[in-house]
Structures are given as C-alpha cells and as structure tokens.
C-alpha positions as CSV (number, residue, x, y, z in Angstrom):
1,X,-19.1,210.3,-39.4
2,X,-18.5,206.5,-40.0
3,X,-15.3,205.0,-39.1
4,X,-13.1,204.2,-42.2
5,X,-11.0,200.7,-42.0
6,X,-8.7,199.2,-44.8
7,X,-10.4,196.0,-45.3
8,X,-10.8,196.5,-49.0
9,X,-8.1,198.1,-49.6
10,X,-5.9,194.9,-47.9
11,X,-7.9,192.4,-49.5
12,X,-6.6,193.9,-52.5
13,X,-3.1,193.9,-51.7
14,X,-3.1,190.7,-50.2
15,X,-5.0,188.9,-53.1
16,X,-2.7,190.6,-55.5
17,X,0.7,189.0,-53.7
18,X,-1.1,185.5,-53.3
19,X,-2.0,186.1,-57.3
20,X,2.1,186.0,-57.6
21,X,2.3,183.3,-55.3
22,X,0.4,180.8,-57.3
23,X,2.1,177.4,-58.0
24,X,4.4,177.8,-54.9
25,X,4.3,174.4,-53.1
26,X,2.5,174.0,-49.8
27,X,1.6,177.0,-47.8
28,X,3.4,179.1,-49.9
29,X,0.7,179.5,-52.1
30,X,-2.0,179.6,-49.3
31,X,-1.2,181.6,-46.6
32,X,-0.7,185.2,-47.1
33,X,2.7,185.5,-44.5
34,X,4.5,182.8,-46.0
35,X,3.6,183.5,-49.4
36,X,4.7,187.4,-49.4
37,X,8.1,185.8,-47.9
38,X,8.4,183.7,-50.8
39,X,7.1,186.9,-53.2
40,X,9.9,189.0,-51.8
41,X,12.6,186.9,-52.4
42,X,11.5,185.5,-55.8
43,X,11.5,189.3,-56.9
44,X,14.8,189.8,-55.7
45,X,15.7,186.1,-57.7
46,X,14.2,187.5,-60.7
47,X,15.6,191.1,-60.5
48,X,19.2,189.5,-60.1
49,X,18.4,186.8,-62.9
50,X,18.0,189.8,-65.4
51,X,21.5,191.1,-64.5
52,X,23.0,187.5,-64.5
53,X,21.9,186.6,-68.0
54,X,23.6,189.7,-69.3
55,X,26.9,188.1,-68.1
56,X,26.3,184.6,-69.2
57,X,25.1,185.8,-72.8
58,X,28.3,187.6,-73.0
59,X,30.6,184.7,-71.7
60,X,28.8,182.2,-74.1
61,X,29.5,184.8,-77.4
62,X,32.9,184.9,-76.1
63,X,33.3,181.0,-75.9
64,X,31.8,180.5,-79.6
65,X,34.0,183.6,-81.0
66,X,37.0,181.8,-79.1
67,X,36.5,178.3,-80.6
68,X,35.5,179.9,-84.2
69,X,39.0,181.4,-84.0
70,X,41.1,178.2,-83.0
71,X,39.3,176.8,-86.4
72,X,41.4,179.4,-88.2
73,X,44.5,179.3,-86.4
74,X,44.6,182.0,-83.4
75,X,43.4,182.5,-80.2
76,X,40.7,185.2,-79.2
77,X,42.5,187.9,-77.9
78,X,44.8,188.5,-80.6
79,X,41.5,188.2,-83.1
80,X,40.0,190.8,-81.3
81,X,43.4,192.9,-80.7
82,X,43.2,193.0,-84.4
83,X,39.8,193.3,-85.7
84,X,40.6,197.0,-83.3
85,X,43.5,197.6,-85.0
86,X,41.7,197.0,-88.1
87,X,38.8,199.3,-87.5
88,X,36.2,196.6,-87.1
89,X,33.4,197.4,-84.8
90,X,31.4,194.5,-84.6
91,X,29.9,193.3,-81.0
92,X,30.4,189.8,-79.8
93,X,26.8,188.8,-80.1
94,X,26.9,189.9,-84.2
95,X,30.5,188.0,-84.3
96,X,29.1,184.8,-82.5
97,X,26.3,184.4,-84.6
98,X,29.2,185.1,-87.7
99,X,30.8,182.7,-86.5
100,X,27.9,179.8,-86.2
101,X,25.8,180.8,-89.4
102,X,28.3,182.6,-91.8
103,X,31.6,180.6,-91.6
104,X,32.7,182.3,-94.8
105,X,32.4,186.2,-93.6
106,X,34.2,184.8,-90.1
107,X,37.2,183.2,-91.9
108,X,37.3,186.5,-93.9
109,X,37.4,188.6,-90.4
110,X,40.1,186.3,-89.2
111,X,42.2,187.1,-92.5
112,X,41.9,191.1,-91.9
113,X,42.5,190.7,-87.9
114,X,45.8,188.7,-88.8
115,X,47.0,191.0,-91.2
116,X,46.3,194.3,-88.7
C-alpha cells in the first residue's frame, strides 16, 4: 500500500490563505508564514469592523436626530422622552433620514413629542 502525504491537500490551504493575502506589502503577500499572520489578524480586524460600524451608524443617527432637534427648539432626550410618551415607534436610522430628507414630517414629530 502506497504511503499517503498531504502535499495536495496543503498546497491547497496554503494557496487559498496567500489568495487572501494578495496586495499585503512586502513578504506579506509572498511568504506563506508571514502572510497567514497577517490573514489572522486582518480576520479578526474585519470581524470587529462589522460590530464597530453598528455603533458608529447608531452614534451618527443620534448626532443628526440631535441637531434636527436644536433646529426646532429642544434637545434630544426630551424629543425622544416624548415621541415614547406619544406612542411613536420610529428607529433612529428612519428618524435621521426624517430629519435630513423630510424636514416637514420632522418639524411635525417635534410638535407631537412637545405636546406628550
């Protein structure tokens, strides 16, 4: 019976990982070590980037909703105390866009919230 080694099968996985590597500077994108280094931790970048922009999204509606709101004379906490009191259950990325594309419906939102 003929011995079995893992050439192919390492080929494979090490083409694949310098495949991911490409455009990395140097021997990053040449030699196999330093390029699965580089992999690795531009995986664990890119997994973390995804729960980052989640946050920043979230903080940039809040800024727009905030200055929207100083335009009609309060602040955003007690706009959005009173869009709950109110009932209104709109998220910050629908009120954000409101308040960039639809000045109007905003200014309208802003009446109800002070009244509640």
């Amino acid at each position: 019976m003929a011995r079995v080694k893992g050439a192919m099968m390492t080929r494979k996985r090490r083409n694949k990982t310098l495949k991911m590597a490409k455009g990395y500077w140097g021997a990053k994108s040449k030699h196999f070590k330093m390029a699965n280094e580089q992999v690795m931790k531009s995986l664990t970048y890119a997994y973390k980037g995804r729960r980052l922009k989640k946050r920043d999204f979230r903080q940039l509606w809040i800024t727009r909703i905030s200055a929207a709101c100083k335009i009609n004379g309060m602040n955003y906490s007690t706009f959005m105390h009173g869009l709950k009191m109110a009932n209104v259950q709109i998220n910050r990325k629908m009120l954000a866009e409101m308040a960039i594309n639809d000045t109007v419906a905003f200014t309208a939102l802003c009446e109800l919230a002070k009244k509640a």
